[in-house]
Phi, psi and omega in degrees: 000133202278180187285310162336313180261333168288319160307359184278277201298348169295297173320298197297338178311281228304326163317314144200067173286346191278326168294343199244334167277318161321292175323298205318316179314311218277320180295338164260359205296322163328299188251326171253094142350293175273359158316296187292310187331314207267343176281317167287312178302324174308320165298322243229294180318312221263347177257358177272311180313346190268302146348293162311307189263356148313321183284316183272345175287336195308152183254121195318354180280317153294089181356131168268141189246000000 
């Protein structure tokens, strides 16, 4: 598998557990509080990781301005 289709199938993991961690937040915000804070920070590290790997999947062909 080239670096490319692994980094692809990663992202979709990591998407979507991120999604899913959103819901959660979103969803406790009402009754655990620290429940949801920890579900968001949680989210929030998995969109940085996600980012990283959007920046190295990109494609090198296109000039930077």
């Amino acid at each position: 598998m080239s670096r490319k289709n692994l980094l692809k199938s990663h992202q979709q993991k990591l998407n979507k557990r991120y999604k899913q961690l959103v819901e959660q937040a979103y969803n406790l915000r009402e009754t655990d509080h620290a429940f949801s804070d920890d579900s968001e920070y949680k989210a929030m590290k998995l969109l940085h990781k996600l980012n990283q790997i959007r920046f190295l999947s990109r494609d090198n062909s296109q000039p930077i301005i």
